[in-house]
ChimeraX commands (.cxc) that place a marker at each C-alpha (Angstrom):
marker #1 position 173.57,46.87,-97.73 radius 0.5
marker #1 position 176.57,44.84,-98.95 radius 0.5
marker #1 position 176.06,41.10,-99.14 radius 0.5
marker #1 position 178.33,38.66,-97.75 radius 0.5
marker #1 position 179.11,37.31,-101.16 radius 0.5
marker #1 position 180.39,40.47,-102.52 radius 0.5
marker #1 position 182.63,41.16,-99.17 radius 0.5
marker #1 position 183.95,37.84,-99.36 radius 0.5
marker #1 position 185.01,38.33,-102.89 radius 0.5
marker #1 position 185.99,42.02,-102.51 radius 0.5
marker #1 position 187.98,40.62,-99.51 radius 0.5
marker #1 position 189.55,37.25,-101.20 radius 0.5
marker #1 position 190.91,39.45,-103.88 radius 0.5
marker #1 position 192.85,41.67,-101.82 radius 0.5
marker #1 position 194.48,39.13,-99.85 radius 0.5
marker #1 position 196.34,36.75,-101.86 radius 0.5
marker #1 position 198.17,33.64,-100.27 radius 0.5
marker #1 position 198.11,35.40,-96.71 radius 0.5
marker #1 position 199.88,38.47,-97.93 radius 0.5
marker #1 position 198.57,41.93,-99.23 radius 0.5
marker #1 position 198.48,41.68,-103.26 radius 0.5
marker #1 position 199.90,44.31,-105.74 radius 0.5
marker #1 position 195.99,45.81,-105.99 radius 0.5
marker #1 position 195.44,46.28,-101.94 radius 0.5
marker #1 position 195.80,49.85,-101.40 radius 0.5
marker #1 position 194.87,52.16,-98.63 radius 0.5
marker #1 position 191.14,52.33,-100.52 radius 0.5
marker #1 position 190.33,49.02,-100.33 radius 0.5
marker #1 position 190.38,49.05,-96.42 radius 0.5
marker #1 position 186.85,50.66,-95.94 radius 0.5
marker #1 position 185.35,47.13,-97.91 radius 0.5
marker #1 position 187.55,45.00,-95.65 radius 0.5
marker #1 position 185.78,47.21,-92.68 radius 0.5
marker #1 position 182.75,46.97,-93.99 radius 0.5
marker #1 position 183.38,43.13,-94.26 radius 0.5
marker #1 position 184.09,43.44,-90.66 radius 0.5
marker #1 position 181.21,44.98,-89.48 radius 0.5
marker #1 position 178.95,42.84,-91.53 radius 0.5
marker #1 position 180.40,39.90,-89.52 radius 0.5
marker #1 position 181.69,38.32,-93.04 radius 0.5
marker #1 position 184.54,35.74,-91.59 radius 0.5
marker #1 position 186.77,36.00,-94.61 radius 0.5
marker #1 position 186.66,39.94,-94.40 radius 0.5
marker #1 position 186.85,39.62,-90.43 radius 0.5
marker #1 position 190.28,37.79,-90.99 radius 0.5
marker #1 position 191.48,40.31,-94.16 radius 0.5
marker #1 position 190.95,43.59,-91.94 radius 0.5
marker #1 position 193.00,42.03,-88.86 radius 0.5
marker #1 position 195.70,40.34,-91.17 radius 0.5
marker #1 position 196.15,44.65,-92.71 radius 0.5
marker #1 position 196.61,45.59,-89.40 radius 0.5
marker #1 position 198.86,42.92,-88.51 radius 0.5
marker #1 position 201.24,43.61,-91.63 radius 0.5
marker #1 position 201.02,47.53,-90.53 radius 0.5
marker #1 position 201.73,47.56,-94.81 radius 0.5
marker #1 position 198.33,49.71,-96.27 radius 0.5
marker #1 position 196.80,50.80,-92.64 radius 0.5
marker #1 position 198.92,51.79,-89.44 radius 0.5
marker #1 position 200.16,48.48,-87.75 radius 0.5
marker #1 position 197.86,47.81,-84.46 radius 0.5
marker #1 position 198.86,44.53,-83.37 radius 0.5
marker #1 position 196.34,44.31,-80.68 radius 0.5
marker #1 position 193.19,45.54,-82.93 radius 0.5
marker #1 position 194.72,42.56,-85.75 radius 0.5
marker #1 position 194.34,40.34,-83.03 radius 0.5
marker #1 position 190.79,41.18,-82.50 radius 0.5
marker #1 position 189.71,41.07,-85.53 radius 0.5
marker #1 position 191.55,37.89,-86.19 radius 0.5
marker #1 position 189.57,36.17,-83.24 radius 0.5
marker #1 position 186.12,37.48,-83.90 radius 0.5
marker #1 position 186.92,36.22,-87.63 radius 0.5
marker #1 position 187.74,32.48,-85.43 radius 0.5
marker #1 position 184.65,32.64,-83.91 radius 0.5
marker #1 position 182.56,33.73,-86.60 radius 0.5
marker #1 position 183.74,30.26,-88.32 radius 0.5
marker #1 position 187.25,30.91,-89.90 radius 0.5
marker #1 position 189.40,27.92,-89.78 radius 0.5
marker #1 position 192.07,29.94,-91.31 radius 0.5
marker #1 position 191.85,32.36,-88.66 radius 0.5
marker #1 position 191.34,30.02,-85.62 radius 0.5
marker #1 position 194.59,28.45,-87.20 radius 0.5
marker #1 position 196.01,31.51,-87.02 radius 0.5
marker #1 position 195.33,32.71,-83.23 radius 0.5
marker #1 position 197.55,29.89,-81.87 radius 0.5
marker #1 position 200.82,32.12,-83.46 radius 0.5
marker #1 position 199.61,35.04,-82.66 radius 0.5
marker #1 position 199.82,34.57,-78.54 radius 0.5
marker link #1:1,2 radius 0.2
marker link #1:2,3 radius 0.2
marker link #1:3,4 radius 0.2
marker link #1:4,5 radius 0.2
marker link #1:5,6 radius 0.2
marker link #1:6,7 radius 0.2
marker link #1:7,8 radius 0.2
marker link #1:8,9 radius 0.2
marker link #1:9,10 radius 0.2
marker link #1:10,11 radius 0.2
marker link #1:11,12 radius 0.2
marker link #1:12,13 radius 0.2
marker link #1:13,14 radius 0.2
marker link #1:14,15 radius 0.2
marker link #1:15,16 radius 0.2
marker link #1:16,17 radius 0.2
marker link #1:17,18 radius 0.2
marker link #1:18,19 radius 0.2
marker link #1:19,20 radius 0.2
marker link #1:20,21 radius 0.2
marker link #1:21,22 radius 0.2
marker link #1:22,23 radius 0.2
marker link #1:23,24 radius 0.2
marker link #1:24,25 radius 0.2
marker link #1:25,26 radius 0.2
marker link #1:26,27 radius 0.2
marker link #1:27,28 radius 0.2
marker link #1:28,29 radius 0.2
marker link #1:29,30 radius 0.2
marker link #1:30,31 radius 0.2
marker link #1:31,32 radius 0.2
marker link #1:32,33 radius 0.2
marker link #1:33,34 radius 0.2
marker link #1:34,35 radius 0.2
marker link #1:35,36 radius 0.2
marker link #1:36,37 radius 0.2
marker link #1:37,38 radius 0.2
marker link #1:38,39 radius 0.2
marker link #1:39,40 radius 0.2
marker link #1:40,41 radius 0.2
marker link #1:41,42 radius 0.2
marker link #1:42,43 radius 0.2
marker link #1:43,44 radius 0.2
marker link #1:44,45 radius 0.2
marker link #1:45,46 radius 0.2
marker link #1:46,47 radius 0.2
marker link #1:47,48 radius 0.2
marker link #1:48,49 radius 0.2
marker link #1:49,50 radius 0.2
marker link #1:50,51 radius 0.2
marker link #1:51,52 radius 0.2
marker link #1:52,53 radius 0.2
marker link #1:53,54 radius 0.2
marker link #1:54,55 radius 0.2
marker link #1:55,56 radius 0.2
marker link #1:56,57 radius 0.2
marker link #1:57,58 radius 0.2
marker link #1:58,59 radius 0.2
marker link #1:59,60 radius 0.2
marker link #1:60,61 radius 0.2
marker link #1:61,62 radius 0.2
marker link #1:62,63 radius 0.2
marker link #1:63,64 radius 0.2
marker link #1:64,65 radius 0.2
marker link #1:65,66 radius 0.2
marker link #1:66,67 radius 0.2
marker link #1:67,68 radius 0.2
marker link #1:68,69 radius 0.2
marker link #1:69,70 radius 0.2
marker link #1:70,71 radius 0.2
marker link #1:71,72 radius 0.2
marker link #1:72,73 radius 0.2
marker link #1:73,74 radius 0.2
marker link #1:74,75 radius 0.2
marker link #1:75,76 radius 0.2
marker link #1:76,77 radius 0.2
marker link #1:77,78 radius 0.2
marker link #1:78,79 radius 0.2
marker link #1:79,80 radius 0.2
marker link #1:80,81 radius 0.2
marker link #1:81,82 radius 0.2
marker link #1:82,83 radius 0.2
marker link #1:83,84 radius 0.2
marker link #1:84,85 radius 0.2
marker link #1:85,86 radius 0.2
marker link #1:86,87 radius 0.2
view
């Protein structure tokens, strides 16, 4: 089992400043999934913000939005912050 910890930092290196760094690649989206099903906030947000770009995973604007809630409401200021733009 992955603990939030790791996630969060697994997750808080791929995303830099709100955009994908130089190091996200198309293998680092099965940790920010993982993130996401371990209801890790940071992760949560990382995986919807991928989708959102469309950049490393196809672009799914309604499954970003998703994620980008449940991050909200799993305690994400950044992504409650985030929802009002996104609607």
């Amino acid at each position: 089992m992955w603990s939030r910890s790791f996630l969060a930092r697994i997750s808080d290196s791929l995303l830099v400043n709100g955009k994908l760094g130089d190091e996200m690649k198309k293998d680092g989206i099965p940790f920010l999934e993982k993130a996401a099903e371990a209801n890790d906030p940071y992760g949560t947000l990382n995986f919807g913000l991928a989708y959102l770009s469309g950049t490393v995973i196809a672009l799914d604007r309604e499954k970003g939005k998703a994620l980008v809630k449940k991050a909200a409401d799993l305690g994400s200021d950044d992504a409650a912050s985030m929802l009002e733009s996104l609607a």
